[in-house]
C-alpha positions as CSV (number, residue, x, y, z in Angstrom):
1,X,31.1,-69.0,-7.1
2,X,29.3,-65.9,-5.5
3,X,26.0,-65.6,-4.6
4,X,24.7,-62.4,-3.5
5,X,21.3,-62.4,-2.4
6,X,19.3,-60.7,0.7
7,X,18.3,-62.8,4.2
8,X,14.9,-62.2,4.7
9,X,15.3,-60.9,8.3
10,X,17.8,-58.3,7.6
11,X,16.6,-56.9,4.4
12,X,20.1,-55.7,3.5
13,X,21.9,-57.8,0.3
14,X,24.5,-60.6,1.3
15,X,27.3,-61.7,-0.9
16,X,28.7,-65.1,0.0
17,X,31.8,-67.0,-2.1
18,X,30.8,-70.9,-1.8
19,X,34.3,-72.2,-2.9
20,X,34.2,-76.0,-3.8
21,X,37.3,-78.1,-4.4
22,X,37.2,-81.7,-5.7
23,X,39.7,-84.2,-4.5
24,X,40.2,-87.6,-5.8
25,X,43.0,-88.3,-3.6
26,X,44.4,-86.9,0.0
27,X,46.4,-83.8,-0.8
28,X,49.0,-82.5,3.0
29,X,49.1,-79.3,1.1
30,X,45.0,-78.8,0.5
31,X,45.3,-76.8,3.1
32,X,47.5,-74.0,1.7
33,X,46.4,-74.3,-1.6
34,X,42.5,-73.3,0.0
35,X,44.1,-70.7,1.7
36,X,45.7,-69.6,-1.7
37,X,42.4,-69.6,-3.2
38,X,40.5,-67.6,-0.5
39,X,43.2,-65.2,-0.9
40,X,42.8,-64.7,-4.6
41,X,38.7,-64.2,-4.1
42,X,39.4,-61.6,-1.0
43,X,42.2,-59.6,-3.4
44,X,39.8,-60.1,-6.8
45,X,36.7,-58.6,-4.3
46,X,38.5,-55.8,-3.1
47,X,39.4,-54.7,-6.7
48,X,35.9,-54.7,-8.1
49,X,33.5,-54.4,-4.5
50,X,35.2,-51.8,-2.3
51,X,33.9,-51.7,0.8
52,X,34.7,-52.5,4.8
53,X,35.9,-56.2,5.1
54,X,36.1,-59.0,3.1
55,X,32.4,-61.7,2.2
56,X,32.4,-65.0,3.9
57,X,33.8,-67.6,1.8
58,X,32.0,-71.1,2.4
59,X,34.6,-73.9,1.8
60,X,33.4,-77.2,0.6
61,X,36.1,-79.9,-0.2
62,X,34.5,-82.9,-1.7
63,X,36.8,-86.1,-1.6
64,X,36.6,-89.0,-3.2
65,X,39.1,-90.7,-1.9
66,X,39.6,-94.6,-0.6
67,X,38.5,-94.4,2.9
68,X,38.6,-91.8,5.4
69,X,40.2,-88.5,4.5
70,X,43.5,-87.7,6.5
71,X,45.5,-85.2,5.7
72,X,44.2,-81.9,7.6
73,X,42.2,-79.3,6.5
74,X,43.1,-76.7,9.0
75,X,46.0,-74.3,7.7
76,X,47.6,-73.4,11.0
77,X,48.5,-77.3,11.4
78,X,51.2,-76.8,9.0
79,X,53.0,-74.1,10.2
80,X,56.5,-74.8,11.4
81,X,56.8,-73.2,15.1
82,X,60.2,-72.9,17.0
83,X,60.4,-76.0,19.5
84,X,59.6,-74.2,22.6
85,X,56.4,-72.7,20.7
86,X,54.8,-76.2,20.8
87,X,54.6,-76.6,24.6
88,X,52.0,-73.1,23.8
89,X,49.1,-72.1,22.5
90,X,47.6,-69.0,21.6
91,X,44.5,-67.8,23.7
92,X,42.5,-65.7,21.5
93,X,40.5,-64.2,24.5
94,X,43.4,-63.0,26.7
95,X,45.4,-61.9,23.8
96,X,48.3,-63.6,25.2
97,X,50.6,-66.8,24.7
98,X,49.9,-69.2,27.8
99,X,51.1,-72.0,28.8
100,X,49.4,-76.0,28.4
């Protein structure tokens, strides 16, 4: 769902993609499939809003599940890294794998 609209301090228009996804049980793969969907917004935006970089894209996941939700949100928890990879982590300041 986009909303374009204009923040009052900037006085320049703002389009924002709120993305909402209902769950009535724990998906492992809701990850992926958000990332799916952000994908298909960014490549749908391009086509019909060229300009430099992509809108934010707000993502709300409702769940109404039985208890606590448990299955992770965050996409790069599923990605299968070589063995040795897992003793690393990626430090997004240096630019460089180190060591932790």
């Amino acid at each position: 769902m986009p909303w374009d609209g204009t923040p009052a301090d900037t006085g320049k228009s703002l389009l924002l993609y709120l993305l909402f996804e209902h769950q009535s049980e724990p998906d492992p793969a809701i990850a992926a499939r958000l990332f799916e969907y952000i994908a298909r917004i960014y490549r749908r935006d391009r086509e019909t809003h060229p300009r430099e970089g992509p809108p934010p894209v707000v993502t709300i996941l409702m769940a109404q599940t039985r208890g606590a939700w448990k299955a992770s949100t965050r996409f790069e928890e599923h990605i299968r890294w070589p063995q040795e990879a897992n003793a690393r982590r990626w430090n997004a300041n240096s630019q460089s794998l180190s060591t932790s």
